[in-house]
N, C-alpha and C positions, 0 to 999 in steps of 0.2 A: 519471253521470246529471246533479247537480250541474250538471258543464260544459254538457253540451246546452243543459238551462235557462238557462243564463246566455247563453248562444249566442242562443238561442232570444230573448231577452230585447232583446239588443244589437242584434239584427237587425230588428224590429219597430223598436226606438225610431228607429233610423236610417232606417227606410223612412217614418214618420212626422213625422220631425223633422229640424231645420236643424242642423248643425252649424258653431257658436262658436265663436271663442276667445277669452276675456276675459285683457288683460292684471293684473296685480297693480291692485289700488287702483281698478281699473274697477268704477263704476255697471252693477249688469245690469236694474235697477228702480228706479225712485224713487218712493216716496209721493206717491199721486193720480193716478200714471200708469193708464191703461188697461190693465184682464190681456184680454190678446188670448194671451198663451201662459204655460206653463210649461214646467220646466227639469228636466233630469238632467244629472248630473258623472259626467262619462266621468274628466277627471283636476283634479285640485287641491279648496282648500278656500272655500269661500261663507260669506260670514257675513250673516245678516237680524238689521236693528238698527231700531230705532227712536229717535227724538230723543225726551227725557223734555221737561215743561214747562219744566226748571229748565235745556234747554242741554244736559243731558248724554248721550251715547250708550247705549243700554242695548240691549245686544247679547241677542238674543230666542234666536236658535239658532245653532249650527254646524253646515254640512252637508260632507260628504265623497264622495271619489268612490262610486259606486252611490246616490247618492241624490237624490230628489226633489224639488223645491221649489219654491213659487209658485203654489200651487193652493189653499193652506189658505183664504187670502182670498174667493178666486171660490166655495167649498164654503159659507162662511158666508155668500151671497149680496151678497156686496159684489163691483163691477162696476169698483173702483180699490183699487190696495192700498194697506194701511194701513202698509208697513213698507217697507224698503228694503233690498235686495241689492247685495255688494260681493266680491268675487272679493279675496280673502287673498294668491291667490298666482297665478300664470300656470292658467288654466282652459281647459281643453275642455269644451262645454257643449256639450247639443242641445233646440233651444227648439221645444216642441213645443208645435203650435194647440190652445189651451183647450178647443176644439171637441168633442176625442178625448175629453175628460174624460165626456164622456157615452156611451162605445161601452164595453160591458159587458167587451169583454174588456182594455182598458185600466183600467177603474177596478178587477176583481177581478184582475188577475195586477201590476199596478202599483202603482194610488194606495194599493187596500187594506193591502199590504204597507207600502207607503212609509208610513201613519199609525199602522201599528203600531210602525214603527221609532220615529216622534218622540216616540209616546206614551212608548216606552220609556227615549227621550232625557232624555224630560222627566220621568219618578219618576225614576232616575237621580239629575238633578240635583236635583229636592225633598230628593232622602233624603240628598245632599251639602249641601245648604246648610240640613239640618235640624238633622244630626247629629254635622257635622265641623267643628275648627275652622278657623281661616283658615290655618293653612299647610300642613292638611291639607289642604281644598278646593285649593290655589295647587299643589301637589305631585302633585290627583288632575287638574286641569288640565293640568298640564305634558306631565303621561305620556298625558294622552289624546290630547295634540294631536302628540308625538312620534313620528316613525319609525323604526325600525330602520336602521342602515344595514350596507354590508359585514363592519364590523367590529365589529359586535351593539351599536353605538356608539346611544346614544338620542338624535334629534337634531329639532328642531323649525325647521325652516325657515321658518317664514313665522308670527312669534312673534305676537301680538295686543299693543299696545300697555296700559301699566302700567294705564292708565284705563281701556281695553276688559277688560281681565282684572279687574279690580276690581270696574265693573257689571255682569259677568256671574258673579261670585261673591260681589256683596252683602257689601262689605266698601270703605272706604277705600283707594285708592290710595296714601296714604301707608305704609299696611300690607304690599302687593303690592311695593314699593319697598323696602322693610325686610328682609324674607325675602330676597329677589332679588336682595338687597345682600350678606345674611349669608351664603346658600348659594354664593354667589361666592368668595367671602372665605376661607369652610371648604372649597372644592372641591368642591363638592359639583355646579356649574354653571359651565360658560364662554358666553363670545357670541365669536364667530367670522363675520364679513362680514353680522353683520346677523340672526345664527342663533344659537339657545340648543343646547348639547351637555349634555345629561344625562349628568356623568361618575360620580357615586355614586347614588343613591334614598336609599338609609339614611341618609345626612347630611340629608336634607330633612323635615328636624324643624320 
């Protein structure tokens, strides 16, 4: 049943939307641009960041494939967005006319779903950066953003840099550097062509 729905789901979005592909590092939005559309991840990861006063990057969310993004802005009646979208790693996207945002059975079998995900994203992360410290936050990071691979091997391809990981877990970069050093060190963690390999958890103390 499950699959139907998701059938059901993929097939609508592609009769309604343009299918992307955004290479690694690629602008999908930039702040002040015009929302004429939004976006679903068929495959890879998105990150919407915003510039702080002070210069620095402050990474808002991560989104993954099956999910949503680019609509929060036009929902709060803002007509340009306030944040900018950056494809983490080779993306298939389908940029769908804002337009749809108003046709009932898009905003209840889609957008609805899709804001309960972020809201979920977002206690998630409160209750991580309420109650955890920073190399437990850095460790709940890691594995989040990690995939499995053939060999049950945990392996994060397309890592966020030391700074990006840092503002988005409210904590110094020099800190993020530290651990990332030490968990090396102990084996706990390899980098391999540009990719972190989660070889223990338990050592990521």
């Amino acid at each position: 049943m499950g699959g139907r729905i998701m059938d059901d789901k993929m097939k609508k979005i592609a009769e309604i939307g343009e299918i992307i592909v955004a290479k690694r590092g690629e602008t999908v939005f930039q702040i002040g641009q015009k929302i004429d559309s939004f976006f679903y991840i068929q495959k890879g990861i998105v990150k919407i960041a915003a510039d702080s006063s002070d210069g620095r990057t402050a990474t808002v969310s991560l989104n993954e494939a099956g999910e949503f993004f680019g609509y929060l802005d036009y929902l709060k009646g803002q007509r340009e967005f306030t944040n900018y979208a950056v494809a983490l790693s080779e993306c298939v996207l389908y940029s769908i006319p804002i337009d749809w945002i108003h046709n009932s059975l898009v905003r209840e079998n889609f957008i609805f779903f899709s804001m309960v995900q972020q809201l979920d994203k977002a206690g998630q992360l409160k209750f991580v950066l309420s109650t955890m410290s920073v190399p437990e936050r850095l460790r709940w990071l890691l594995i989040r953003m990690a995939k499995k691979t053939k060999g049950e091997v945990l392996l994060i391809e397309t890592p966020l840099t030391h700074e990006e990981m840092a503002n988005y877990l409210g904590c110094s970069r020099q800190k993020v550097s530290l651990f990332l050093s030490k968990w090396k060190k102990d084996g706990a963690l390899s980098y391999e062509n540009g990719a972190i390999k989660i070889l223990d958890e338990e050592k990521m103390i």
